[in-house]
PDB file with SEQRES, HELIX, SHEET and CRYST1 records, atoms N, CA, C and O in Angstrom:
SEQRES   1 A   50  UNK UNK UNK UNK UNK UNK UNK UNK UNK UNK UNK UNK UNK          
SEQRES   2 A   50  UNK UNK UNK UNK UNK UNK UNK UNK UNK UNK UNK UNK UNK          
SEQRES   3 A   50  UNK UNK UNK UNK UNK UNK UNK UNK UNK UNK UNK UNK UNK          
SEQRES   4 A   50  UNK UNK UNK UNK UNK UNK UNK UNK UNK UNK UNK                  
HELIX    1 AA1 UNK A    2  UNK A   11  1                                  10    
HELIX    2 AA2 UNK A   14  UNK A   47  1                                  34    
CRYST1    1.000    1.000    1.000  90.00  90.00  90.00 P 1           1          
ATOM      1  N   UNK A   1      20.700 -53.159 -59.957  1.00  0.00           N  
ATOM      2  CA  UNK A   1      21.027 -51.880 -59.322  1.00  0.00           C  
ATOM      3  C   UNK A   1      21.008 -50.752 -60.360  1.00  0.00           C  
ATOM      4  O   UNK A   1      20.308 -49.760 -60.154  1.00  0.00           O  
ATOM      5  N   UNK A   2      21.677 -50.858 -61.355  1.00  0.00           N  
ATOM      6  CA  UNK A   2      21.318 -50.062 -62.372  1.00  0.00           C  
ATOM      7  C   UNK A   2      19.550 -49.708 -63.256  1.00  0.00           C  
ATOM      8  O   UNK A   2      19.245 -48.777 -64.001  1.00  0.00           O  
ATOM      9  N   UNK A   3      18.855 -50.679 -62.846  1.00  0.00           N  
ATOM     10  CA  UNK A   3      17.580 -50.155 -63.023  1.00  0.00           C  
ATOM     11  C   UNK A   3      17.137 -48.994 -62.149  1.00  0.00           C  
ATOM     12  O   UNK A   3      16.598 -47.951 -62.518  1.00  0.00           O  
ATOM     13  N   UNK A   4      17.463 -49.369 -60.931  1.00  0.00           N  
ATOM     14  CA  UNK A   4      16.904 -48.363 -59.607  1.00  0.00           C  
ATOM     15  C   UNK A   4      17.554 -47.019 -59.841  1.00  0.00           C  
ATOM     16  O   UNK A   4      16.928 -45.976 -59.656  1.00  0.00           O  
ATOM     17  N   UNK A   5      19.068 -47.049 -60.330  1.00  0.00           N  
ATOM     18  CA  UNK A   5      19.475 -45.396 -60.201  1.00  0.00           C  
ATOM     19  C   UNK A   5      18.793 -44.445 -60.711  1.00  0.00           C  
ATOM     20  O   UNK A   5      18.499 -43.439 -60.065  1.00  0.00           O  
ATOM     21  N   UNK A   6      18.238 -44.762 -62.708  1.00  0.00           N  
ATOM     22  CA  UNK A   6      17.767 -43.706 -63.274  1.00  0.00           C  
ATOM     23  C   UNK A   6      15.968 -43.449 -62.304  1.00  0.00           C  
ATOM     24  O   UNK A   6      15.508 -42.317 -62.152  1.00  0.00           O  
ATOM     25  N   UNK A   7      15.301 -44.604 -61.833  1.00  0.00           N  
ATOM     26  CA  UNK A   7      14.430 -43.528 -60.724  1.00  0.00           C  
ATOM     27  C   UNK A   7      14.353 -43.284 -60.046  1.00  0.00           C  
ATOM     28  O   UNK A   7      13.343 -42.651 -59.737  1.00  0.00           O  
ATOM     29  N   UNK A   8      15.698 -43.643 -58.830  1.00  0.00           N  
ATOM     30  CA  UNK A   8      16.084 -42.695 -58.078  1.00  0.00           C  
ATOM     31  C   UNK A   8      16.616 -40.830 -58.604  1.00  0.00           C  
ATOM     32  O   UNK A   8      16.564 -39.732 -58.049  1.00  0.00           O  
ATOM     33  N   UNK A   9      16.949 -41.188 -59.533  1.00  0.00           N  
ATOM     34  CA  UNK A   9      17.904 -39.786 -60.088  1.00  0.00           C  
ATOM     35  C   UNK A   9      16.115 -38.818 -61.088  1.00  0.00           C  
ATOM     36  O   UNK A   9      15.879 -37.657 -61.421  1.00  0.00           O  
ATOM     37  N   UNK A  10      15.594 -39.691 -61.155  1.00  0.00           N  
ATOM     38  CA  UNK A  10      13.847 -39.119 -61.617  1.00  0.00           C  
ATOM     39  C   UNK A  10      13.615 -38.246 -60.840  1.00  0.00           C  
ATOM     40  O   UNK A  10      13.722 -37.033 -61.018  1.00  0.00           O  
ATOM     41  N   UNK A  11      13.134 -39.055 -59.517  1.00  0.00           N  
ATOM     42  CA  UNK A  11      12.619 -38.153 -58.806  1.00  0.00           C  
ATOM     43  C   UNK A  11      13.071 -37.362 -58.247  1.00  0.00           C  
ATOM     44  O   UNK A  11      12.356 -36.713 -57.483  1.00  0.00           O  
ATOM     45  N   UNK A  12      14.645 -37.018 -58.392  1.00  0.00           N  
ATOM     46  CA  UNK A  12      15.049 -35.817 -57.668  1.00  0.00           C  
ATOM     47  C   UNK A  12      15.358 -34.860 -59.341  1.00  0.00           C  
ATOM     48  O   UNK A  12      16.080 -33.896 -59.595  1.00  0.00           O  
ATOM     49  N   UNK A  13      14.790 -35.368 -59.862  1.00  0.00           N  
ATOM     50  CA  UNK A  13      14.613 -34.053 -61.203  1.00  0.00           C  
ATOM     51  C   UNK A  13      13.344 -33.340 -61.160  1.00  0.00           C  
ATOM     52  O   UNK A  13      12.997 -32.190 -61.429  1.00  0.00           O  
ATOM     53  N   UNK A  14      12.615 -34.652 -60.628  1.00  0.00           N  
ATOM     54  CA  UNK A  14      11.221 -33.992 -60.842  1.00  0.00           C  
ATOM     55  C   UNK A  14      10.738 -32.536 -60.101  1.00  0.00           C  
ATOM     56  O   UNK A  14       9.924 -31.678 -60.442  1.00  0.00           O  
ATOM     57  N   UNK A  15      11.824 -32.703 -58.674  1.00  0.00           N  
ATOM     58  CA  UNK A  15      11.201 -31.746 -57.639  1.00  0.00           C  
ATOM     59  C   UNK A  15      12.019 -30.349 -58.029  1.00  0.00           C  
ATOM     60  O   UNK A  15      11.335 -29.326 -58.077  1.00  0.00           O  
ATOM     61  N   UNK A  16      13.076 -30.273 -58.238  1.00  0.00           N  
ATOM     62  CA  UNK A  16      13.414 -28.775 -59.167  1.00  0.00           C  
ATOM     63  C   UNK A  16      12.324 -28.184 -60.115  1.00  0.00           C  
ATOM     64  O   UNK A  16      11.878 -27.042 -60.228  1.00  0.00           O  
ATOM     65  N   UNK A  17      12.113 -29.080 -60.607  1.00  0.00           N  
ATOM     66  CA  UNK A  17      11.059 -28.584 -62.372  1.00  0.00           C  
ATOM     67  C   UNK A  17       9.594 -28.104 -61.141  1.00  0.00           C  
ATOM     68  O   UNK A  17       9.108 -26.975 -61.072  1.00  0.00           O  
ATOM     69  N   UNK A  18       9.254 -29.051 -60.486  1.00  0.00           N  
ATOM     70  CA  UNK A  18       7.647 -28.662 -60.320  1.00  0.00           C  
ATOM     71  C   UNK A  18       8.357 -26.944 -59.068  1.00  0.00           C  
ATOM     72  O   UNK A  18       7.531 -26.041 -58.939  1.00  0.00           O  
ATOM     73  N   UNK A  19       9.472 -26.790 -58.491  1.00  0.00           N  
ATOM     74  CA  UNK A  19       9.959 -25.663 -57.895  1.00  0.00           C  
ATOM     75  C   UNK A  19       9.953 -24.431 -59.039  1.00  0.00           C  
ATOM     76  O   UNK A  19       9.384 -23.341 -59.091  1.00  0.00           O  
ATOM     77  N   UNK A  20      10.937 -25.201 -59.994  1.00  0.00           N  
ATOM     78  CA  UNK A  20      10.712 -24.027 -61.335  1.00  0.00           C  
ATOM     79  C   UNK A  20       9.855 -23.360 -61.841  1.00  0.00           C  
ATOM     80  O   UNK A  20       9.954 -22.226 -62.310  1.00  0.00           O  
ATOM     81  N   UNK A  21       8.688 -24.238 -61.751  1.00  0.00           N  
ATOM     82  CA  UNK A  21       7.542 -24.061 -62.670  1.00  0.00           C  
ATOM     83  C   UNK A  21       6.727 -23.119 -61.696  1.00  0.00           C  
ATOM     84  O   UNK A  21       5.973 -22.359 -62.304  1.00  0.00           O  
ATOM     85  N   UNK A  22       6.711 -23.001 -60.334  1.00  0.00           N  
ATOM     86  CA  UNK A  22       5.930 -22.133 -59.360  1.00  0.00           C  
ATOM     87  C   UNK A  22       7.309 -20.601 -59.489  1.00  0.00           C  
ATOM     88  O   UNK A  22       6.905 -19.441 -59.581  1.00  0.00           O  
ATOM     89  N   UNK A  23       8.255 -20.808 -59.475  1.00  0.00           N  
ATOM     90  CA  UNK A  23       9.043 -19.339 -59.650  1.00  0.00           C  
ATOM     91  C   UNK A  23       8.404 -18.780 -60.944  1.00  0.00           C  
ATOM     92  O   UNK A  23       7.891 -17.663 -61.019  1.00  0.00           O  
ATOM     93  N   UNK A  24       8.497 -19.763 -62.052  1.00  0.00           N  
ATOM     94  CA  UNK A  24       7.816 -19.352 -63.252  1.00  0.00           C  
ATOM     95  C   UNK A  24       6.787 -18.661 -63.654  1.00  0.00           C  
ATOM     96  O   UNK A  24       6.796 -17.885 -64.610  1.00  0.00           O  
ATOM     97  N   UNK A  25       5.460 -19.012 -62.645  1.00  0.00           N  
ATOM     98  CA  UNK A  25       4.647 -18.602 -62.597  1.00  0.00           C  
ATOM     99  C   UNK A  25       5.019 -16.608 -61.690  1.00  0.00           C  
ATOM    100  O   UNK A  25       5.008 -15.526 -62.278  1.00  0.00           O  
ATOM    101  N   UNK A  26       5.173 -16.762 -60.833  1.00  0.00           N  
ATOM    102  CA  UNK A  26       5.566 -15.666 -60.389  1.00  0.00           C  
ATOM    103  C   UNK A  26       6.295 -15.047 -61.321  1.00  0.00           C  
ATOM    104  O   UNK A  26       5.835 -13.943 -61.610  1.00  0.00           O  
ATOM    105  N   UNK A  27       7.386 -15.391 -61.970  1.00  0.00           N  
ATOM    106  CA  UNK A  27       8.419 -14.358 -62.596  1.00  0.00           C  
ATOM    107  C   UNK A  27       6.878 -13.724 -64.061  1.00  0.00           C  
ATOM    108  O   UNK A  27       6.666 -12.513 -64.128  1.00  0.00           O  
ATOM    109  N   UNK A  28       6.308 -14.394 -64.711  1.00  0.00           N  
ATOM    110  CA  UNK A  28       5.179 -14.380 -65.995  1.00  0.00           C  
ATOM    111  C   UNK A  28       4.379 -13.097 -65.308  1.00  0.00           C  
ATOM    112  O   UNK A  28       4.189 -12.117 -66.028  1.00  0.00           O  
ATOM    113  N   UNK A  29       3.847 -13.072 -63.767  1.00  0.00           N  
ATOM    114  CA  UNK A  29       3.398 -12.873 -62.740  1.00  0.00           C  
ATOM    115  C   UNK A  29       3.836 -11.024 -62.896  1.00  0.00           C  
ATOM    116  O   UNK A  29       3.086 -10.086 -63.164  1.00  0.00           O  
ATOM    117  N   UNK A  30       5.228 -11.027 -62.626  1.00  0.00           N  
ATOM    118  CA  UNK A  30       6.139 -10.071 -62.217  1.00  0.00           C  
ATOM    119  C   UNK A  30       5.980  -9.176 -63.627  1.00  0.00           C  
ATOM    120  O   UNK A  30       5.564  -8.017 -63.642  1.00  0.00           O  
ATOM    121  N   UNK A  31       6.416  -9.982 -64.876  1.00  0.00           N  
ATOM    122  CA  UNK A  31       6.760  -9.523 -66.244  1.00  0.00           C  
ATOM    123  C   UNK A  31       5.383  -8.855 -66.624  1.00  0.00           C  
ATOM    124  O   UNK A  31       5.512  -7.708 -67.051  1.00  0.00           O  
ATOM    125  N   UNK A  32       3.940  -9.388 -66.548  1.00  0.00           N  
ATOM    126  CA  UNK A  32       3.209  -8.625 -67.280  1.00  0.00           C  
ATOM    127  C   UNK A  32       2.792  -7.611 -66.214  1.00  0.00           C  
ATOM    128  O   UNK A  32       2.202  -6.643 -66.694  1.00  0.00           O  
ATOM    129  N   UNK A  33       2.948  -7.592 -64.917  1.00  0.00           N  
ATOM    130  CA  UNK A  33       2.562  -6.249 -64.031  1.00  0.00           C  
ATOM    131  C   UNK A  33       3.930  -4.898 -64.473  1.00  0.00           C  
ATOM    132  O   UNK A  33       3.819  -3.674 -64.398  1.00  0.00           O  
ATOM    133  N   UNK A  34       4.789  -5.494 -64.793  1.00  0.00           N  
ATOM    134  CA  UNK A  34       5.833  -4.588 -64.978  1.00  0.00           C  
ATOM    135  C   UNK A  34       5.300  -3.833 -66.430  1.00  0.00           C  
ATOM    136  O   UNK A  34       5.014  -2.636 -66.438  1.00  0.00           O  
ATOM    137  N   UNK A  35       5.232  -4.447 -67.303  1.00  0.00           N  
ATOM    138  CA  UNK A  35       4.586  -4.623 -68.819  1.00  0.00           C  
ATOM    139  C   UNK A  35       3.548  -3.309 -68.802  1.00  0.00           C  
ATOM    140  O   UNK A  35       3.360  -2.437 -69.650  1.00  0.00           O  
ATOM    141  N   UNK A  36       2.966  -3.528 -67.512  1.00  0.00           N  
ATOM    142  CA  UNK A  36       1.386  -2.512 -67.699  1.00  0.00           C  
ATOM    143  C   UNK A  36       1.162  -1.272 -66.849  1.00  0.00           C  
ATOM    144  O   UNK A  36       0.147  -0.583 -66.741  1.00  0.00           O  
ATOM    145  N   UNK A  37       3.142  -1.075 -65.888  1.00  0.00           N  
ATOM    146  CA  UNK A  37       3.157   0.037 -65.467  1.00  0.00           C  
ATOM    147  C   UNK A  37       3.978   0.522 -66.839  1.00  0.00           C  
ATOM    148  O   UNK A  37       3.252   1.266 -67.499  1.00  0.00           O  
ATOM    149  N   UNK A  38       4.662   0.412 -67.162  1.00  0.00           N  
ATOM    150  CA  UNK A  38       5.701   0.809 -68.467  1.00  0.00           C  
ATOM    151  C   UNK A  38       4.614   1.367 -69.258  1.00  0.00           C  
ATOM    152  O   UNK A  38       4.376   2.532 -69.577  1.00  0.00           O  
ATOM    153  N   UNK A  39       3.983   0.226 -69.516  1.00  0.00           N  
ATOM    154  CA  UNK A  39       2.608   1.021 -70.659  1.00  0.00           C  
ATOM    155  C   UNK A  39       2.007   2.264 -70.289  1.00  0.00           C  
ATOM    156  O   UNK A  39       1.861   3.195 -71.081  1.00  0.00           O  
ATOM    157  N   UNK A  40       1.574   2.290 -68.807  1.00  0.00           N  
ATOM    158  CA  UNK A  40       1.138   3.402 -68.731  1.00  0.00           C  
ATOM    159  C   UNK A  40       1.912   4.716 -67.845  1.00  0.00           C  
ATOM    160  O   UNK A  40       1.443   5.832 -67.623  1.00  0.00           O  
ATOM    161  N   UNK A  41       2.945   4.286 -67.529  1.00  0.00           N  
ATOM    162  CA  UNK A  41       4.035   5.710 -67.857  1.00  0.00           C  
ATOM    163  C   UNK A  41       4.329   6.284 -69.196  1.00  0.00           C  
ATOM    164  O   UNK A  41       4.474   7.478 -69.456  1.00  0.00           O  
ATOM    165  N   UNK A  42       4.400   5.261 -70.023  1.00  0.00           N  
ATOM    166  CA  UNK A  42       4.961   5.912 -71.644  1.00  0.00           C  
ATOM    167  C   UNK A  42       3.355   6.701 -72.097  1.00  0.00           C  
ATOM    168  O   UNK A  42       3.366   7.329 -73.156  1.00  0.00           O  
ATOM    169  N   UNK A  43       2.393   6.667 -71.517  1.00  0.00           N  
ATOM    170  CA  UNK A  43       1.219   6.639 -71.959  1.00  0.00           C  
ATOM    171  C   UNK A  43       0.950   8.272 -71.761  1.00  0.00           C  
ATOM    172  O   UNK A  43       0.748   9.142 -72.608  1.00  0.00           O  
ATOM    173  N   UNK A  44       1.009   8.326 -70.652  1.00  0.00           N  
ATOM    174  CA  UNK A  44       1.414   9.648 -69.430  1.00  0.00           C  
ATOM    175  C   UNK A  44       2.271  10.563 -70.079  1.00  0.00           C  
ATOM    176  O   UNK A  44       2.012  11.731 -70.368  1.00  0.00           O  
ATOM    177  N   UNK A  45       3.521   9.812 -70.326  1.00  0.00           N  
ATOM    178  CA  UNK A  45       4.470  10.794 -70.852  1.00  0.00           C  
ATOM    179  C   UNK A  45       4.505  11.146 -72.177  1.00  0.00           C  
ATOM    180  O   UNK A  45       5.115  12.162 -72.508  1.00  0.00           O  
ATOM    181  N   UNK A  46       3.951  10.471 -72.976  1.00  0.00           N  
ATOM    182  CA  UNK A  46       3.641  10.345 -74.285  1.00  0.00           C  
ATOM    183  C   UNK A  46       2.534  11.608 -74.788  1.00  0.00           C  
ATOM    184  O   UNK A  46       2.897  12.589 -75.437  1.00  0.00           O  
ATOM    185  N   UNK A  47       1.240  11.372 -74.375  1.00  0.00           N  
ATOM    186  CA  UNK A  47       0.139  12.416 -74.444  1.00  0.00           C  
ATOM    187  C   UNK A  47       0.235  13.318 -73.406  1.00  0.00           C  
ATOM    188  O   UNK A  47      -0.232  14.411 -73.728  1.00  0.00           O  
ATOM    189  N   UNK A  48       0.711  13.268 -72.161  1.00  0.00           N  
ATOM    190  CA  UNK A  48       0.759  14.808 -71.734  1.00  0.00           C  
ATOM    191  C   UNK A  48       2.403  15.847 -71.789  1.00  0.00           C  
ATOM    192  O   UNK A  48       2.460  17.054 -71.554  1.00  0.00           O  
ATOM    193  N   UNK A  49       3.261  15.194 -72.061  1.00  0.00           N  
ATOM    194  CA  UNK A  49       4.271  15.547 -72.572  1.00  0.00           C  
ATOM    195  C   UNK A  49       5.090  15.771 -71.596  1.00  0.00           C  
ATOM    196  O   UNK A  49       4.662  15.694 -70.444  1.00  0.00           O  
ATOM    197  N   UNK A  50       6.748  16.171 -71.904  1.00  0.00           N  
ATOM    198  CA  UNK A  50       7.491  16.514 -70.552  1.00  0.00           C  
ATOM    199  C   UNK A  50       7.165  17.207 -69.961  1.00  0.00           C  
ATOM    200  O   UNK A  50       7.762  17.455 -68.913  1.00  0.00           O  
TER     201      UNK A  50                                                      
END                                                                             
């Protein structure tokens, strides 16, 4: 019985991580679109001035 727990207790690790890993992608997703409006507001505000 103790063989069976740790892969029973596996596969319910596994399904968080492969959940994580798709938020992950989105949040990487989120961070460099944010990244490349910032860039080009400071860009804007930078060379044409207040």
């Amino acid at each position: 019985m103790r063989h069976s727990d740790p892969a029973r207790h596996g596969r319910v690790q596994d399904e968080p991580l492969a959940q994580g890993r798709g938020a992950g992608q989105y949040f990487i997703l989120l961070y460099i679109g944010s990244l490349l409006i910032i860039t080009r507001a400071l860009n804007l505000f930078l060379y044409h001035g207040p």
